[in-house]
C-alpha positions in Angstrom: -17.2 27.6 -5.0 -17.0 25.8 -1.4 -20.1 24.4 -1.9 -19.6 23.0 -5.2 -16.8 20.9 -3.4 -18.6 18.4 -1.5 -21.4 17.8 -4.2 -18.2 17.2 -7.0 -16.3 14.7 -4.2 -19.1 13.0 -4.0 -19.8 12.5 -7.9 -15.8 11.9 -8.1 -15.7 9.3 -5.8 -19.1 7.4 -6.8 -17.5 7.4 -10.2 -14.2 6.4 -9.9 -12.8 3.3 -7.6 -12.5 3.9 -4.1 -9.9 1.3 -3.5 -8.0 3.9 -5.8 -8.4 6.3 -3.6 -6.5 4.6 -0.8 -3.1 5.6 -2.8 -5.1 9.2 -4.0 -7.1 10.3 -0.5 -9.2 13.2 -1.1 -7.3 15.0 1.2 -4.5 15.3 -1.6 -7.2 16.5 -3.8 -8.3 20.7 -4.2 -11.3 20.9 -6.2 -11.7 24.6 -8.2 -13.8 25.8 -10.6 -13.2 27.5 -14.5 -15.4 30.1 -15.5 -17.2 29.8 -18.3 -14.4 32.0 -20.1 -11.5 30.5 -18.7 -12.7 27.3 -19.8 -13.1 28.4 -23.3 -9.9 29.8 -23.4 -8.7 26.2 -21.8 -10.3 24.9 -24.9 -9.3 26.9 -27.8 -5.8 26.3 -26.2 -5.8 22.9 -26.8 -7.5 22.9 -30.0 -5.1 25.4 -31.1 -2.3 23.0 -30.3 -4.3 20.5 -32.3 -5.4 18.2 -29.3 -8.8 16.7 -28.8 -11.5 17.9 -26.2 -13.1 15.5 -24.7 -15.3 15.3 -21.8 -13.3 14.3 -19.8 -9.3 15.9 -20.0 -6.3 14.9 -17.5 -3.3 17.0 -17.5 0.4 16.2 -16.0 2.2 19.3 -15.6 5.7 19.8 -15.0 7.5 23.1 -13.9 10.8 24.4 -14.9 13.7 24.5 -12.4 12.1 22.4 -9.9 14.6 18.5 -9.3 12.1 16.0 -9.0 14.1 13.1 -11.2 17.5 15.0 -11.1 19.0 11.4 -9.5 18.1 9.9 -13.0 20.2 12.2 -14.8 23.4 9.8 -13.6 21.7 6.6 -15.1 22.5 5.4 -19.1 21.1 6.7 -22.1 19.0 3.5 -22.4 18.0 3.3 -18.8 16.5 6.9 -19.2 14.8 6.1 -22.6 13.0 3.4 -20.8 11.6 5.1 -18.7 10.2 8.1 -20.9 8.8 5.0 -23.5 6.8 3.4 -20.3 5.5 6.9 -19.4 4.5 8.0 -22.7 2.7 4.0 -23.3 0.9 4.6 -19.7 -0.3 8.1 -21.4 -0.6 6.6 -25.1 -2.8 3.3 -23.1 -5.2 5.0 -21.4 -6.3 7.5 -24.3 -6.9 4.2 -26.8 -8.7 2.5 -23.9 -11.1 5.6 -22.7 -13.6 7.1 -25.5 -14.7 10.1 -23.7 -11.9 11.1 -21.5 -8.0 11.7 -22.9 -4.6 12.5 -21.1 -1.6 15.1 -22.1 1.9 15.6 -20.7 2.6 19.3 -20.5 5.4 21.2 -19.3 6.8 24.6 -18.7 8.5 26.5 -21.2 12.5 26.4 -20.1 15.4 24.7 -20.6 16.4 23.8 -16.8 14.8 20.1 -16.9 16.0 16.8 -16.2 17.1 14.6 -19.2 13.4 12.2 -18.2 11.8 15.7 -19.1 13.8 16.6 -21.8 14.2 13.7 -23.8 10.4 13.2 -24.1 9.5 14.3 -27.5 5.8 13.7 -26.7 5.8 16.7 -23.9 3.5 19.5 -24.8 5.7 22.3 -24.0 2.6 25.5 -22.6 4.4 28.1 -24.5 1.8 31.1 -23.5 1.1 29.8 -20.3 -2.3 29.2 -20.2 -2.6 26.3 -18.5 -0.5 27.4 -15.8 -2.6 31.1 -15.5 -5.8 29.1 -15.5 -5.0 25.5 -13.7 -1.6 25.0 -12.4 -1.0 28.5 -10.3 0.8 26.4 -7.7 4.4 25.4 -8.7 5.3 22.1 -6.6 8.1 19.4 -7.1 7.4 16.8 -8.9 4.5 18.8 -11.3 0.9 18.2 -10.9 -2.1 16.9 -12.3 -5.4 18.0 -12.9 -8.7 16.2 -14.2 -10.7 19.0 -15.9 -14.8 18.3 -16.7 -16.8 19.7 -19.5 -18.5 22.0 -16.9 -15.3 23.5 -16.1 -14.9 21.8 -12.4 -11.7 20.5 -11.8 -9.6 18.8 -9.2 -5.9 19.2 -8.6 -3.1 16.3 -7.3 -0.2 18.2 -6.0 3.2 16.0 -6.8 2.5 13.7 -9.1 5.4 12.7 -10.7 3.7 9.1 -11.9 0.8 10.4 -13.0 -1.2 8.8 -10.7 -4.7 10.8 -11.2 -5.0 8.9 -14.2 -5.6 5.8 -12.2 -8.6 6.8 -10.5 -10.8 6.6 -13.9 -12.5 3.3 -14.0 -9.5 1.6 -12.3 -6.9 1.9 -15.2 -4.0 0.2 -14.1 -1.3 2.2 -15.8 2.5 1.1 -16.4 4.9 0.9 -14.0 8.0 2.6 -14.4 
């Protein structure tokens, strides 16, 4: 698996915009591997929660109990809603604009969320926790986010509460919010 590491940073970068990369270093990147089980059962999940496979799959995963946007929990109602409509659009955006490569929000199971978490009717909520037995083993603030290949390689950004990963594919700009 080490050696499968250099050869996949390589392809990563070559593919995706290094001036990306200046916000994303490969430093904050691990790079892992699925079996060829584990990435069947990665895929039979999310077909069995009626999402696409495509070659390409990015996942932002969120953890329960951790207090990443606590602080937002004191803004308004419509504040708040703002900013879960400009994160689901940056999510919704980049799956019309990419053919071969699609994005989901996923959480935890729990109820010990902020209201940014809770209020977004468009999280994926990993009820058997598959995704966190097979990619997300590391519980951080702020979740994480994981690009996953049809080959079962995948990398790992550790606190990304923006969803930044998603910006290193063909320079997709994303919203702000």
């Amino acid at each position: 698996m080490k050696n499968i590491f250099p050869v996949f940073l390589f392809l990563f970068l070559s593919i995706f915009s290094v001036k990306t990369f200046a916000q994303i270093s490969s430093k904050d990147l691990n790079s892992f591997q699925l079996t060829k089980e584990e990435y069947s059962e990665f895929k039979d999940y999310l077909i069995s929660k009626n999402l696409q496979v495509k070659d390409t799959v990015f996942i932002k995963y969120d953890f329960n109990n951790e207090n990443c946007w606590n602080q937002l929990d004191f803004k308004g109602t419509k504040y708040i809603n703002k900013i879960v409509e400009n994160f689901q659009a940056h999510i919704s955006d980049f799956n019309t604009a990419f053919e071969t490569a699609t994005a989901y929000n996923f959480r935890q199971p729990g109820k010990n969320f902020n209201k940014l978490k809770l209020w977004d009717n468009t999280i994926i909520i990993d009820d058997r926790g598959i995704l966190e037995k097979l990619i997300f083993k590391n519980k951080v603030q702020c979740g994480s986010s994981s690009v996953i290949l049809s080959d079962g390689s995948y990398l790992i950004y550790e606190r990304d509460a923006h969803f930044e990963l998603l910006s290193v594919h063909h320079n997709y700009p994303g919203k702000k919010f």
